[in-house]
N, C-alpha and C positions, 0 to 999 in steps of 0.2 A: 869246528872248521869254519873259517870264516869265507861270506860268499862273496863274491866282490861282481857288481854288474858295470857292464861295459856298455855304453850307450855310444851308439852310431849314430855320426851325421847324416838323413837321412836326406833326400834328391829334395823334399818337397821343401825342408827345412833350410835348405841352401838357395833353392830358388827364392825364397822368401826373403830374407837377410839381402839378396841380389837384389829383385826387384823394388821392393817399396822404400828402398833409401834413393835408388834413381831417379821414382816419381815424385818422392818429396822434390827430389834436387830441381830436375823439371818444372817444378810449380814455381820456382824463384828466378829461374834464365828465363831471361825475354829476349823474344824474337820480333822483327818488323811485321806487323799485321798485313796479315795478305788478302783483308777486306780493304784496306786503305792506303795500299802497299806503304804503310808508315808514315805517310802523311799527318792520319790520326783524323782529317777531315774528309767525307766523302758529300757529293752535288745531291742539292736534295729535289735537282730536274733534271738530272740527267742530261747533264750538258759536258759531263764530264772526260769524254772521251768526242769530243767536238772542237776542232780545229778551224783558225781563219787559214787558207792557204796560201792566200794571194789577196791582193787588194791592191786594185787602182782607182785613184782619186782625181779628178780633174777638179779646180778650180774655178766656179763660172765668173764670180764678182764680189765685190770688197765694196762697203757702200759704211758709212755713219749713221751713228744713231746716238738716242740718246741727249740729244743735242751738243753731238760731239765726243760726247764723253764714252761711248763705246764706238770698235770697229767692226764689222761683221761680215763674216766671210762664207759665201755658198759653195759647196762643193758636191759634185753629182759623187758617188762611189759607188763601186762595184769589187762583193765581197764574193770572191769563193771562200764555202764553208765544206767541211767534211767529217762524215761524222763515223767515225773507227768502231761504233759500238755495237749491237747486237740489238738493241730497242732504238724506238725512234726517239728524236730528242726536238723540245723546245723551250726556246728562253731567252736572254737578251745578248746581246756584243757590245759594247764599251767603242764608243766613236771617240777620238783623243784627237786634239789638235794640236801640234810639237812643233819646236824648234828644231829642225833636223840638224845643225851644226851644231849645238848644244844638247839635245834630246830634253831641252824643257819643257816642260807639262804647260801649254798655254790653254787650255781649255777642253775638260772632261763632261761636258753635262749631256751630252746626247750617244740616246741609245737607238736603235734597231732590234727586231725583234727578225729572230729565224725560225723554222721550222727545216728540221734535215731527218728524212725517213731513217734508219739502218742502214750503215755502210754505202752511205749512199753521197754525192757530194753535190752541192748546188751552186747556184750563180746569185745572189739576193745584189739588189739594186737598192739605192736610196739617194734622196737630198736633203742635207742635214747642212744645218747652221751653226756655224762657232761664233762665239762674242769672245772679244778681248779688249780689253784698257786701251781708248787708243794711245795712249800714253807711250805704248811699247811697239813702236814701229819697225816690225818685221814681217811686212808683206811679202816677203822676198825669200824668207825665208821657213815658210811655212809648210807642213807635209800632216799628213790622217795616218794615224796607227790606229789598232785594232784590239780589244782583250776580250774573251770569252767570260762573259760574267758563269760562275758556276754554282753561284748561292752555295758554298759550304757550310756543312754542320756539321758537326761534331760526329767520330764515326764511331756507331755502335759498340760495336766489339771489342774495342781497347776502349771503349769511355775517352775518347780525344785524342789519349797517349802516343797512339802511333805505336804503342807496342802489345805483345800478349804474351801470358804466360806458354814458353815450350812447350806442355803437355796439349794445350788448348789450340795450339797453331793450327793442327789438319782438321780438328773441327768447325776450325772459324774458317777456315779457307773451304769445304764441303760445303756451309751453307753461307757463302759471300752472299750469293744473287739474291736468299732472304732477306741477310741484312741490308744490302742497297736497296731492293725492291720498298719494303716498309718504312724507309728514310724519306722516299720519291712522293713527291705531291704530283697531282694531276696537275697544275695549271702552273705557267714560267714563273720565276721570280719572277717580284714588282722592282724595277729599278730603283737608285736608292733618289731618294726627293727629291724635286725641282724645283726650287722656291721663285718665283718670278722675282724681278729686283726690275729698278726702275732703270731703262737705259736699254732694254731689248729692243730688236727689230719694231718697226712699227711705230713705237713710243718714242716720239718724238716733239 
């Protein structure tokens, strides 16, 4: 007599065959990283969540230099700054002197440095100098824009990408504040060089 055995699909042997083909899957869908919300860069001062709000500029004088060969333009400004984040932040703002009719970049080389506590938002004052070619005579039409320098690096947790594996998402989102925390230097970015060139203020 022959015995014939019947093997049952057993609860544990189902959930298995269920689950670890999922998490394979999981390991290949990528999701925007919610360290960097997908940027893939995060500020390594924490300037990251710091805003210009407002900015007014007044113009005081437009004088030569250079002997001629540059124009040079003082402007008093007054930046509100604000800073949305949970830590205090400091580091530089980006002074731009534009064509407001055009929105052409006439001159980028002067910074400002802020300090703005936690959700805190401040008034920072300055007088700062643009040089331009006099070449290009547009006194007339000249206006101060503002950029939050943020020194980006490459963020952690996706290695730059901007993205993460699905399975990895709610543990790279659990410890964000690690990953930014240990990306953060104590002290602002250095702005980026200032090479003196012959024709500034002064040099005449």
């Amino acid at each position: 007599m022959a015995i014939t055995k019947k093997y049952k699909l057993q609860k544990k042997h189902l959930a298995f065959f269920t689950i670890v083909p999922m998490l394979a899957a999981t390991a290949f869908i990528k999701a925007p990283c919610p360290v960097c919300d997908g940027a893939g860069t995060v500020s390594s001062t924490g300037m990251e969540d710091v805003h210009v709000t407002n900015l007014v500029s007044e113009e005081i004088s437009i004088f030569r230099a250079g002997c001629d060969t540059y124009r040079v333009y003082q402007y008093d400004i007054t930046l509100t700054v604000e800073n949305w984040a949970d830590h205090d932040a400091g580091g530089y703002v980006n002074l731009v002197l534009v064509d407001y009719k055009t929105g052409q970049k006439l001159d980028d080389t002067a910074f400002t440095v802020v300090e703005v506590p936690a959700h805190t938002s401040v008034e920072h004052k300055t007088t700062t100098y643009f040089t331009m070619n006099a070449t290009v005579d547009q006194p007339d039409r000249t206006a101060v824009a503002a950029a939050v320098m943020k020194s980006n690096v490459p963020c952690r947790a996706c290695s730059g990408t901007g993205k993460v594996a699905l399975n990895s998402w709610a543990l790279s989102r659990n410890l964000k504040d690690t990953f930014i925390t240990n990306q953060r230097v104590e002290t602002p970015a250095l702005p980026p060089l200032w090479v003196e060139t012959e024709g500034q203020a002064g040099d005449y």
